[in-house]
N, C-alpha and C positions, 0 to 999 in steps of 0.2 A: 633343855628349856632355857630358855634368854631371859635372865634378871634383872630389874635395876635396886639399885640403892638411892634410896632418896634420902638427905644428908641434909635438916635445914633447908628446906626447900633445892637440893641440889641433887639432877641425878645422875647416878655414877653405873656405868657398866660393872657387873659383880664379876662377870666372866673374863673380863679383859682388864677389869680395872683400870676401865678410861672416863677420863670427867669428860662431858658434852659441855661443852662453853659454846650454848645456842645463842645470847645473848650478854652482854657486862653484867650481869647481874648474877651469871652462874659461877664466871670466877670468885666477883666479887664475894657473895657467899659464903664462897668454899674457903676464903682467906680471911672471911671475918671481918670485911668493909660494908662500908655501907653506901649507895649511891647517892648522887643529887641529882643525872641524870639517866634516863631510858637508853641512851643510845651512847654515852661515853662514861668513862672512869679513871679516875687517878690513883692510886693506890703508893704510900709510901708505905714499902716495907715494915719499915721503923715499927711505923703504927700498930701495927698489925701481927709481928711473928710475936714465937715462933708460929711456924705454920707448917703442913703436913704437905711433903712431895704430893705431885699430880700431875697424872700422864694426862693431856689434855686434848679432845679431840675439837677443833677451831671451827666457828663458823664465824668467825668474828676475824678482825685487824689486831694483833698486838704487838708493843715496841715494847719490853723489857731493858728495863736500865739495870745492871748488876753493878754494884760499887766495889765488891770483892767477892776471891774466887778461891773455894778451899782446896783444887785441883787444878793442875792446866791444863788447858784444852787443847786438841788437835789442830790444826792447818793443812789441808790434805793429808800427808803422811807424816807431820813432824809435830811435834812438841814445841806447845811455845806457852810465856807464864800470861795469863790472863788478871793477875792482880790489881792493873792499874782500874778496872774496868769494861763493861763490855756491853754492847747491845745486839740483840736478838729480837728478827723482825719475825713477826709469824703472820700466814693470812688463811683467812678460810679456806677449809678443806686441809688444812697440814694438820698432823698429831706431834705435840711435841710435850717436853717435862720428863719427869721420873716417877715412875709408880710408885702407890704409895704403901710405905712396906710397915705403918704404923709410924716412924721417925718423924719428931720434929725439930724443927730447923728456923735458926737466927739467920734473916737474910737482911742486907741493907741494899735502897736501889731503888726500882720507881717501874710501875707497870702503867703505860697507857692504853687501853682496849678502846674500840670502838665500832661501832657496826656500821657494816654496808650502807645499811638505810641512813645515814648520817649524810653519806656525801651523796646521794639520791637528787638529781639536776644540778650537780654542780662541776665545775670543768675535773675536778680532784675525780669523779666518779669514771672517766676513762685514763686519766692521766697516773693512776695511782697503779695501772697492769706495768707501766713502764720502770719502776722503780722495782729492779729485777731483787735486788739485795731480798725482796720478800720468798724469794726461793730458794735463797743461799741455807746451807746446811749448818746447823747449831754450830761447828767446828770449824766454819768460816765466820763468826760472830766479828762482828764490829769492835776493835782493839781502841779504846779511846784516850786519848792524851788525856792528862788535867784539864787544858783550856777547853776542849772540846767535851768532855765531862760537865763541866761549869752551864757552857752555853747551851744544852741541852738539857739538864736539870733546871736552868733560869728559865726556858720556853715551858717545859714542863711544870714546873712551879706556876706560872702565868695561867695555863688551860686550868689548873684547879683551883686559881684565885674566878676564874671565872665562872667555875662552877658554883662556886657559891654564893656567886651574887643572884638578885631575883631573875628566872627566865623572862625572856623577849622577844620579840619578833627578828632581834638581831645576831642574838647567844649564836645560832648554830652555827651561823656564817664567821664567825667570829673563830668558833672551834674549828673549825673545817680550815681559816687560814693558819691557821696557829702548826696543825698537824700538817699541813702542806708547808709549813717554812722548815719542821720538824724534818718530813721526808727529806728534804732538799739539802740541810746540815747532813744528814746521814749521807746524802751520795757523794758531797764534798769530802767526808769523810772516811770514806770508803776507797776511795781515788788518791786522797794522802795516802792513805795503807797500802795501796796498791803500788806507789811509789817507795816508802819507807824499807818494803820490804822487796825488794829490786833484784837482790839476792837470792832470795827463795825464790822467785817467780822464775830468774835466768831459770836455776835449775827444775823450776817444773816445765819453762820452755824446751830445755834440752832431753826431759824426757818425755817429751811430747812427740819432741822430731825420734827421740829412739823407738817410740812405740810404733810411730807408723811404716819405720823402717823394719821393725821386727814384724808386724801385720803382713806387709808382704813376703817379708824373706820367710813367716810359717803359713805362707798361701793360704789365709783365714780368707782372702777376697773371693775365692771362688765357693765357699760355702755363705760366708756374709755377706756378701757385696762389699760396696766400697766403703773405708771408714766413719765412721758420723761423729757427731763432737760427742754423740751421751754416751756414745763406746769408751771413745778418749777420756773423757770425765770421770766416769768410773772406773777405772784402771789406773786415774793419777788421785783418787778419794777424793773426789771434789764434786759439788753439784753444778750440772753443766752451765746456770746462769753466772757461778761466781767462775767457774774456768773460762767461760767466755769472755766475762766481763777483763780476768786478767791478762790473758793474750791481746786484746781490744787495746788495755792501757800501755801493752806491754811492745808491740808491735805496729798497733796501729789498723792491721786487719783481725777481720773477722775470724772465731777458733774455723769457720766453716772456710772461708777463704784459705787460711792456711792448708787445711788439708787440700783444697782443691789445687793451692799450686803445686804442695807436693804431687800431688797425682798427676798435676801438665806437666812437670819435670822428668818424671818417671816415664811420662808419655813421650816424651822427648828424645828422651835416651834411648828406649827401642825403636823410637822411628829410624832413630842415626843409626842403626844396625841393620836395616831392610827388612824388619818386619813388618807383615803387614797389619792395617788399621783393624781389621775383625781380629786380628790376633792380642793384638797389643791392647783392645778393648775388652776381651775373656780374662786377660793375665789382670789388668788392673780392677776386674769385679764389676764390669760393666754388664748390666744384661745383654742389651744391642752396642750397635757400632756407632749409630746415631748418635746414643747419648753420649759417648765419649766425643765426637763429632761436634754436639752443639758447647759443653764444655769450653773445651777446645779454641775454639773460634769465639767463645765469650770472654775467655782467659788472654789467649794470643792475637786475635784480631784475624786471622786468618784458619784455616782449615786443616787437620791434621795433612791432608792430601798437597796442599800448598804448602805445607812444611817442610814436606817430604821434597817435592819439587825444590825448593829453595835450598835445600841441603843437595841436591844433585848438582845443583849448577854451580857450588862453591870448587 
């Protein structure tokens, strides 16, 4: 039998113990705010704790601002201290938080929710799929300087000075720019981080290229096909938007381009052996010969057969 808990008006899965945050007002609720609007919320911690863990199931937008972190958090597979600060973007349809196991809990930091129906005919309402960080996994969280701390808590301070002034015909468009200048700090600042830490990424490049070199050498392409980047992602603990995003800053091409040269490389090196093209397109995981074929000539400009040829006449 499927139960709910209704909690102050809030209702919570009994069996899973997950809050439905269908609208701002479910979280809000559950943390003991109150709103000034239907469709957005600002919530300072402060105000509010302690307050009680919640696994959260999103239909809604949220940017979580953390001030402080009583644990560190992951980075793919390492350990790093999250003290200075952190933000955590979530979007509808993602579950994210901690179950709540009765504990409550002193948080300092800043939650901005808002729904869909918010940016409804506005350019933010397709522009906002592209601002990939909303996929990125709690353990890729936004590491934020002081300075960038500051200027993010001052826009965020600004949307709930405007929440309390009287609605108008102009409020929404007003919030709608405020949270678009928001996104747009976050991806500057996501891109610093991507830089800052140039070190970690060499080496998740390098075991990038080791994976794909191990994929082949344990002939997984003949039962999987050929590698994809959400293989690659999950095998370096990363969700594939922020590993794509970091090869992107990191190289310059796409996680998906990378693989595909590796595989025209690969292709390469058995053509200069005399083998031939259906063969060397089975070895590398291709179903047909074709597709290795259009690859190929997308990648080289010419034809694996033209390559071939080219390699004879040297």
């Amino acid at each position: 039998m499927y139960l709910c808990i209704r909690k102050k008006g809030v209702i919570q899965d009994a069996m899973n113990k997950i809050l439905k945050v269908r609208n701002v007002g479910d979280y809000s609720r559950w943390v003991g705010h109150t709103d000034r609007h239907p469709l957005v919320s600002v919530i300072d911690y402060a105000e509010v704790s302690p307050i009680r863990h919640s696994l959260n199931n999103y239909s809604i937008y949220g940017i979580f601002f953390h001030d402080e972190a009583e644990i560190d958090l992951a980075y793919g597979c390492g350990k790093y201290d999250y003290k200075k600060g952190t933000v955590i973007c979530v979007a509808p349809g993602q579950i994210g938080g901690k179950e709540d196991n009765g504990e409550r809990v002193m948080l300092t930091g800043w939650a901005l929710l808002f729904h869909p129906d918010l940016l409804h005919g506005t350019p933010l309402e397709k522009e906002i799929k592209g601002y990939s960080f909303f996929d990125y996994r709690v353990n890729e969280a936004l590491h934020m300087t002081d300075e960038e701390h500051d200027i993010l808590v001052s826009l965020i301070r600004q949307i709930q000075d405007e929440l309390h002034k009287k609605r108008d015909e102009f409020q929404d468009a007003i919030l709608v720019e405020y949270i678009g200048l928001i996104l747009n700090f976050c991806r500057r600042f996501y891109n610093r981080q991507f830089i800052t830490r140039k070190l970690e990424n060499s080496d998740i490049l390098a075991k990038f290229e080791h994976l794909l070199r191990d994929y082949y050498e344990e002939k997984l392409q003949l039962t999987l096909g050929i590698p994809t980047v959400q293989y690659c992602a999950d095998k370096l603990c990363m969700s594939s938007n922020y590993f794509g995003d970091m090869v992107k800053r990191m190289t310059g091409d796409t996680a998906s381009d990378y693989i595909r040269q590796y595989i025209i490389q690969r292709a390469k090196n058995e053509l200069a052996t005399g083998e031939g093209i259906a063969q060397v397109a089975y070895e590398l995981g291709f179903e047909y010969p074709q597709h290795l074929s259009r690859m190929f000539k997308k990648q080289v400009g010419i034809t694996p057969s033209e390559y071939y040829e080219s390699l004879r006449k040297k």
